[in-house]
VMD Tcl script that builds the backbone (N, CA, C; Angstrom):
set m [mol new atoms 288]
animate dup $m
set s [atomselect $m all]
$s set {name element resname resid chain x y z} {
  {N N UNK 1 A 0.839 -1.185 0.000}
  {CA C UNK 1 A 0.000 0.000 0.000}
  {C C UNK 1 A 0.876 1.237 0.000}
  {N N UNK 2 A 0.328 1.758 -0.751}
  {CA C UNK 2 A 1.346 3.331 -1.152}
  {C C UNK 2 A 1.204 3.789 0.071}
  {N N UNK 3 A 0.421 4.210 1.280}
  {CA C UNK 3 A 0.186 4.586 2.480}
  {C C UNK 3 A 1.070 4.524 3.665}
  {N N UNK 4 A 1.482 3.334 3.567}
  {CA C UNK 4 A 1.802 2.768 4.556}
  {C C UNK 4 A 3.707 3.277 4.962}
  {N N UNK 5 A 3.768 3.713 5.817}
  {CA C UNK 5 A 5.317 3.998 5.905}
  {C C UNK 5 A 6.323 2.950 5.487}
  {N N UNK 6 A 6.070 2.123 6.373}
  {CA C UNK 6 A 6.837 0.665 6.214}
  {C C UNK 6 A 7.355 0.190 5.262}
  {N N UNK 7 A 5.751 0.543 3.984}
  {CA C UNK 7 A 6.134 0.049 2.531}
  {C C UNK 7 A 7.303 1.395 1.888}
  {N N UNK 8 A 6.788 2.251 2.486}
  {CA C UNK 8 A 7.616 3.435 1.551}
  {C C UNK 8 A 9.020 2.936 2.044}
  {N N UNK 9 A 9.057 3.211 2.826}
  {CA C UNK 9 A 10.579 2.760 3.749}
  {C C UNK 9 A 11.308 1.714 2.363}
  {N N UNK 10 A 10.678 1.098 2.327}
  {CA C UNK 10 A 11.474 -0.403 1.769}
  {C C UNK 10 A 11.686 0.258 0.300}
  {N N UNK 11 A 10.629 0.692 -0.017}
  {CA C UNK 11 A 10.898 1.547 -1.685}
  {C C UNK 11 A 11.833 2.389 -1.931}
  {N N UNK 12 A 11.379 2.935 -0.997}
  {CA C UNK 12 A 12.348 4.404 -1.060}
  {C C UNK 12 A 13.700 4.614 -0.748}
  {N N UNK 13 A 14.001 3.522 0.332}
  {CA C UNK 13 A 15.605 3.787 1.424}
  {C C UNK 13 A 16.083 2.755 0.950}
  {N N UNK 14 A 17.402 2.714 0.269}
  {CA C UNK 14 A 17.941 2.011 -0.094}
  {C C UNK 14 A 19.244 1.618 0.754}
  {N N UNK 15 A 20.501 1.042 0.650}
  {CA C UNK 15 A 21.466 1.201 1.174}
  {C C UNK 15 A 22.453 1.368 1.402}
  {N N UNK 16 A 22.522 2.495 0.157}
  {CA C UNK 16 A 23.615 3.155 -0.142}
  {C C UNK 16 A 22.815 4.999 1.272}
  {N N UNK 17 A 21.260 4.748 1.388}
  {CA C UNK 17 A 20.748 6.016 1.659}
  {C C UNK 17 A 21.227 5.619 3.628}
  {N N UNK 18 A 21.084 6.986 4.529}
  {CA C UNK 18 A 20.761 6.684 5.571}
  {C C UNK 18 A 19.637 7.047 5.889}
  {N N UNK 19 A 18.673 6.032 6.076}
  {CA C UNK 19 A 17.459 6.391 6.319}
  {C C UNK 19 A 16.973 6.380 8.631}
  {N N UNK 20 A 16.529 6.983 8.746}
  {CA C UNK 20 A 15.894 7.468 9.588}
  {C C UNK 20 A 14.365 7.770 10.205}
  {N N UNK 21 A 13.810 7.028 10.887}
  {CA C UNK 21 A 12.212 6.904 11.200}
  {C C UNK 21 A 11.736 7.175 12.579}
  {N N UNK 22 A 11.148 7.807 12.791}
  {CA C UNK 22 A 10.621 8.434 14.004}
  {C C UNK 22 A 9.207 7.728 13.930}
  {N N UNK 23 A 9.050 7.250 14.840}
  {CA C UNK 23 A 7.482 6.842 15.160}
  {C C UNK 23 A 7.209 6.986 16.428}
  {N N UNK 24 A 6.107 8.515 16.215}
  {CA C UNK 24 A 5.427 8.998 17.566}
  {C C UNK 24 A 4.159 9.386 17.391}
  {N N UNK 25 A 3.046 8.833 16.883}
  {CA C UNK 25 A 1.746 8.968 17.272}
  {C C UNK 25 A 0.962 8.793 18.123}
  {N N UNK 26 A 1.645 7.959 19.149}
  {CA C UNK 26 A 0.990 8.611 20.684}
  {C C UNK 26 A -0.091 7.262 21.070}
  {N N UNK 27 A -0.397 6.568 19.707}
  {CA C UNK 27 A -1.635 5.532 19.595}
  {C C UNK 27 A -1.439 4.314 19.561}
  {N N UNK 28 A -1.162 3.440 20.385}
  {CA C UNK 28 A -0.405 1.943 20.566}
  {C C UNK 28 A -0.961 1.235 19.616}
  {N N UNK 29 A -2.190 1.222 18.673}
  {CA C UNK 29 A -2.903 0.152 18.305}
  {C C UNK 29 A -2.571 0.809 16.815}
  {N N UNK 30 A -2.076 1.678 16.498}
  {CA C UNK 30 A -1.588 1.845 15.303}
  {C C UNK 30 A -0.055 1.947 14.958}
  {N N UNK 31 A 0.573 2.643 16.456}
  {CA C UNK 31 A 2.001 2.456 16.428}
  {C C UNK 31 A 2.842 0.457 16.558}
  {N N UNK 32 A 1.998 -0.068 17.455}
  {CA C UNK 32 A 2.745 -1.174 16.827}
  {C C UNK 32 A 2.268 -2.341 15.883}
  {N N UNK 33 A 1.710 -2.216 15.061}
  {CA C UNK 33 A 1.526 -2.830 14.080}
  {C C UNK 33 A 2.544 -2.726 12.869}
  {N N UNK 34 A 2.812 -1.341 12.992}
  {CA C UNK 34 A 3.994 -0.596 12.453}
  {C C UNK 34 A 5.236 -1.399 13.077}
  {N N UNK 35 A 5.434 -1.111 13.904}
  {CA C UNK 35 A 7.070 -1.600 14.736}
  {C C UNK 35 A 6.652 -3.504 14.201}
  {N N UNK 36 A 5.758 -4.334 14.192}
  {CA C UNK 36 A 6.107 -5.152 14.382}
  {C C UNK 36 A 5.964 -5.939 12.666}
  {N N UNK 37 A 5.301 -5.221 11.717}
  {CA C UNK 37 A 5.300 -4.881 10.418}
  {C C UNK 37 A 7.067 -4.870 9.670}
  {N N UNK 38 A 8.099 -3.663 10.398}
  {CA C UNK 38 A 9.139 -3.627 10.619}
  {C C UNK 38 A 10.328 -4.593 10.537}
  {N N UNK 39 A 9.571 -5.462 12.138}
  {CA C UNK 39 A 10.111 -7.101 12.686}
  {C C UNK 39 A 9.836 -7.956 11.290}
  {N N UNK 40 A 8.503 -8.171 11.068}
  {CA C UNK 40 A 8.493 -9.095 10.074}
  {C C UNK 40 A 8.750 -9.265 8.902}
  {N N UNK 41 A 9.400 -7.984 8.291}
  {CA C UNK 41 A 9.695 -7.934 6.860}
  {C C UNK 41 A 11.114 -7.617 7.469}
  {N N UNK 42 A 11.579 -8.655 7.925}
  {CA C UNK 42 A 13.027 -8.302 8.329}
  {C C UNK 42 A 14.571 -8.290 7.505}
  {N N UNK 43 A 13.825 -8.491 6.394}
  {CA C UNK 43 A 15.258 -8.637 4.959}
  {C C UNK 43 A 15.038 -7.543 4.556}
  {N N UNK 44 A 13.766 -6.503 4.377}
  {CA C UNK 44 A 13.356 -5.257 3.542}
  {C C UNK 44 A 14.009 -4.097 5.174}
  {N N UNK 45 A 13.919 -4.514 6.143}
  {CA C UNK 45 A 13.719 -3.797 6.838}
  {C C UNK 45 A 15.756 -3.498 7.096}
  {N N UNK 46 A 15.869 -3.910 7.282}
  {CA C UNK 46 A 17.847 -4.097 7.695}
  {C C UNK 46 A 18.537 -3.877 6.699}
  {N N UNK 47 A 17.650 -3.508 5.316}
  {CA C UNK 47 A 18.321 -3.268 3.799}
  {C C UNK 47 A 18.100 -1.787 3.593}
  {N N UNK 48 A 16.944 -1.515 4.565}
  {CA C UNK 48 A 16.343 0.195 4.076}
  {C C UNK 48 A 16.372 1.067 5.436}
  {N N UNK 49 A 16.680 0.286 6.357}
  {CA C UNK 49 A 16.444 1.567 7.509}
  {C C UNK 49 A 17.523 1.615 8.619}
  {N N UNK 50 A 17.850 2.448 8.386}
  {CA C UNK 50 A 19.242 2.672 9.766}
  {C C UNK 50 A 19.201 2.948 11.402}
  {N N UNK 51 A 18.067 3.638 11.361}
  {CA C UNK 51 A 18.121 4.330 12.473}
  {C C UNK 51 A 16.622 4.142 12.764}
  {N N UNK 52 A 15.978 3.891 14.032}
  {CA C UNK 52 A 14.547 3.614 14.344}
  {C C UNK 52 A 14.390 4.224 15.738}
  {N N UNK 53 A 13.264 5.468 16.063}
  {CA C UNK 53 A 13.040 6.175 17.142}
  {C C UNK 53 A 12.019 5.692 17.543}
  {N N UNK 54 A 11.839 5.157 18.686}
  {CA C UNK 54 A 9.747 4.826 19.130}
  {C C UNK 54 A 10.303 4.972 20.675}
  {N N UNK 55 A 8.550 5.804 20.890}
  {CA C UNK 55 A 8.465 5.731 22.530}
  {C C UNK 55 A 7.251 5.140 22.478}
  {N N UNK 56 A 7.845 3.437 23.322}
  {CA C UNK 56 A 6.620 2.772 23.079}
  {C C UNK 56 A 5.894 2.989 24.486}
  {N N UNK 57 A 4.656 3.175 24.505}
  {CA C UNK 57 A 3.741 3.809 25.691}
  {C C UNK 57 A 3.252 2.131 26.185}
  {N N UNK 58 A 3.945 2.147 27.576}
  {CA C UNK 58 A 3.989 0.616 28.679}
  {C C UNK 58 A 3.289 0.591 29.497}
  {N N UNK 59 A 2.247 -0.230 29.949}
  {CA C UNK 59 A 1.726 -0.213 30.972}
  {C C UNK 59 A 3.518 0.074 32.529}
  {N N UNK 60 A 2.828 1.284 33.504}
  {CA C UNK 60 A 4.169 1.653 34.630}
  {C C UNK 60 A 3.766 2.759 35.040}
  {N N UNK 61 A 4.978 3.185 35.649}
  {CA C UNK 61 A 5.557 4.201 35.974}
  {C C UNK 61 A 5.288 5.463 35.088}
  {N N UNK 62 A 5.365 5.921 33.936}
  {CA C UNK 62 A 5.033 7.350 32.578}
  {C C UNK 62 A 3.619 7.160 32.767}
  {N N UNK 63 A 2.576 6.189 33.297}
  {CA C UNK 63 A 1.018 6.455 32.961}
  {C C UNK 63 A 0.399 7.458 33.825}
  {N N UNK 64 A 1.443 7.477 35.101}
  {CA C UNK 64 A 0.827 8.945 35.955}
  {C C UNK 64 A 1.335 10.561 35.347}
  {N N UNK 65 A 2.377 10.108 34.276}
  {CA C UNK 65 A 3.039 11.832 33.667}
  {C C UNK 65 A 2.456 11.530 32.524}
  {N N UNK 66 A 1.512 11.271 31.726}
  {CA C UNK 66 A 1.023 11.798 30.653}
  {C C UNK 66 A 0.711 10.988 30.098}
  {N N UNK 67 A 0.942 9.527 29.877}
  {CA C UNK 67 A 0.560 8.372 29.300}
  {C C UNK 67 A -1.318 7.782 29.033}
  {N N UNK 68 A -1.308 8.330 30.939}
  {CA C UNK 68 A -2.565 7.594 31.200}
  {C C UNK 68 A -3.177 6.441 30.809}
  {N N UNK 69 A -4.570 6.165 30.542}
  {CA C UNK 69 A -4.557 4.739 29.885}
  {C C UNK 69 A -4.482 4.051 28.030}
  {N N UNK 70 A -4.020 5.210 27.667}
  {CA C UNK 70 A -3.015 4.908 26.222}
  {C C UNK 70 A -1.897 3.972 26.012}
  {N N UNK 71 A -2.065 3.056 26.789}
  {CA C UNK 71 A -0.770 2.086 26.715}
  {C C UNK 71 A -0.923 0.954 26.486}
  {N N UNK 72 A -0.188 0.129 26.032}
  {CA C UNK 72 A -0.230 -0.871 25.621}
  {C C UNK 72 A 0.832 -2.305 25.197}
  {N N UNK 73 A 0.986 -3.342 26.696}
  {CA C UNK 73 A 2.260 -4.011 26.901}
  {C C UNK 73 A 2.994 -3.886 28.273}
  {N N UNK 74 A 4.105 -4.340 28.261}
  {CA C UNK 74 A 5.350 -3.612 29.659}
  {C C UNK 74 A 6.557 -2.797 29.184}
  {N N UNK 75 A 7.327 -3.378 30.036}
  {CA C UNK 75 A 8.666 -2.773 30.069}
  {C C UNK 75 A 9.325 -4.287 29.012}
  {N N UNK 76 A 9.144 -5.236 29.810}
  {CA C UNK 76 A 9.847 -6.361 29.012}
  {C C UNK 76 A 9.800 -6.161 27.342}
  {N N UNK 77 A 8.500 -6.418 28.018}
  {CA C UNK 77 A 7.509 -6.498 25.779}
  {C C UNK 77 A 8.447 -5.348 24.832}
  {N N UNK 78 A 8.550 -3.843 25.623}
  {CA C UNK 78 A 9.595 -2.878 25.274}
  {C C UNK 78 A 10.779 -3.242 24.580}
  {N N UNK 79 A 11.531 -3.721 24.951}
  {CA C UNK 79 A 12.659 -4.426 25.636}
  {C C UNK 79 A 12.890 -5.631 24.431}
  {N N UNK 80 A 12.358 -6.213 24.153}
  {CA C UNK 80 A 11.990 -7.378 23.607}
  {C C UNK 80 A 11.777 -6.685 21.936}
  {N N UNK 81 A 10.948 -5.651 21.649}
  {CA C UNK 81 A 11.134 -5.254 20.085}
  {C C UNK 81 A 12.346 -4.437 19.827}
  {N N UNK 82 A 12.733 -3.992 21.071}
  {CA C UNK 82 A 14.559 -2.750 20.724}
  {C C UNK 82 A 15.090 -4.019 20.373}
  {N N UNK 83 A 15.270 -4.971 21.376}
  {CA C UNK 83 A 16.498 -6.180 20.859}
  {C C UNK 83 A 15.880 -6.961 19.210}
  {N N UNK 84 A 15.270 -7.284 18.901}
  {CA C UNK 84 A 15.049 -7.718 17.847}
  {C C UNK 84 A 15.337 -6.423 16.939}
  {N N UNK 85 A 15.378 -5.656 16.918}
  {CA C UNK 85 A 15.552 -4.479 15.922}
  {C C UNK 85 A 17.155 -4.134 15.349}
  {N N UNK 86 A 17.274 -4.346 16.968}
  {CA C UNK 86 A 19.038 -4.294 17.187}
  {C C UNK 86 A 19.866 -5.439 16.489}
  {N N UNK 87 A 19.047 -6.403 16.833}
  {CA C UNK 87 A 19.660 -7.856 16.661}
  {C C UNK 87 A 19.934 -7.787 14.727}
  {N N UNK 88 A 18.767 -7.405 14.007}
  {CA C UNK 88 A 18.428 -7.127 12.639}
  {C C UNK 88 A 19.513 -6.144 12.483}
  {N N UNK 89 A 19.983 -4.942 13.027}
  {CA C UNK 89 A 21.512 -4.541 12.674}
  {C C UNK 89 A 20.120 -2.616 12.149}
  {N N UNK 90 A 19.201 -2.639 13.015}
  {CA C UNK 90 A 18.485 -1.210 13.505}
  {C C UNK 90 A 18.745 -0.745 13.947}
  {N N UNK 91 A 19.721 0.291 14.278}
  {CA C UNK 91 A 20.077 1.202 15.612}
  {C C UNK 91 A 18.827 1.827 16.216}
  {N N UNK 92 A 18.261 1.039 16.791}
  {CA C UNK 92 A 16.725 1.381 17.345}
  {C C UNK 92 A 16.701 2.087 19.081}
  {N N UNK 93 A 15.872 2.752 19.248}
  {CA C UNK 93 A 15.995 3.465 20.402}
  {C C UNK 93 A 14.656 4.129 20.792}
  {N N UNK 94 A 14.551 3.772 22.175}
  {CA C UNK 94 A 13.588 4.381 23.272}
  {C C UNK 94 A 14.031 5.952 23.900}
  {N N UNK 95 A 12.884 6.637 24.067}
  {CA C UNK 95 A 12.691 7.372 25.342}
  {C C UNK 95 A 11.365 7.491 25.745}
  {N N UNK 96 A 11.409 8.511 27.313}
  {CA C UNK 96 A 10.044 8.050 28.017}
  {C C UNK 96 A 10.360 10.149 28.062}
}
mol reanalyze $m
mol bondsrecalc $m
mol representation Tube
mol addrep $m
């Protein structure tokens, strides 16, 4: 789908490019479908994208500063898509 970041990503970023992706919409049920979209096209994904930003919103501690009940997962589950990203050769990265 022409829409879809993920797909553009793979079209567009090649690897000669450094590509770079920020994903912050704030909306767990659309942000990780994305991140895990990412995971599963993992030959398109480690060929086109260098660098990967997400603040993934965890059930914790951030739901009393602004999170509230917009969250979706833990800390582990967190934890668990950086290393697979990493592992794929993503310089992937959290903040809260």
């Amino acid at each position: 789908q022409e829409n879809n970041p993920v797909n553009r990503i793979h079209q567009l970023c090649t690897e000669k490019d450094f590509c770079a992706f920020k994903l912050d919409i704030d909306t767990p049920s659309v942000e990780l479908p994305i991140v895990q979209q990412l995971i599963a096209q993992a030959d398109a994904t480690k060929a086109s994208l260098d660098e990967f930003f997400f603040e993934h919103h965890v059930h914790g501690l951030m739901q009393g500063w602004g999170w509230g009940d917009g969250v979706e997962g833990s800390f582990a589950d967190s934890y668990n898509l950086f290393t697979q990203l990493r592992q794929m050769g993503v310089r992937a990265h959290s903040w809260i």
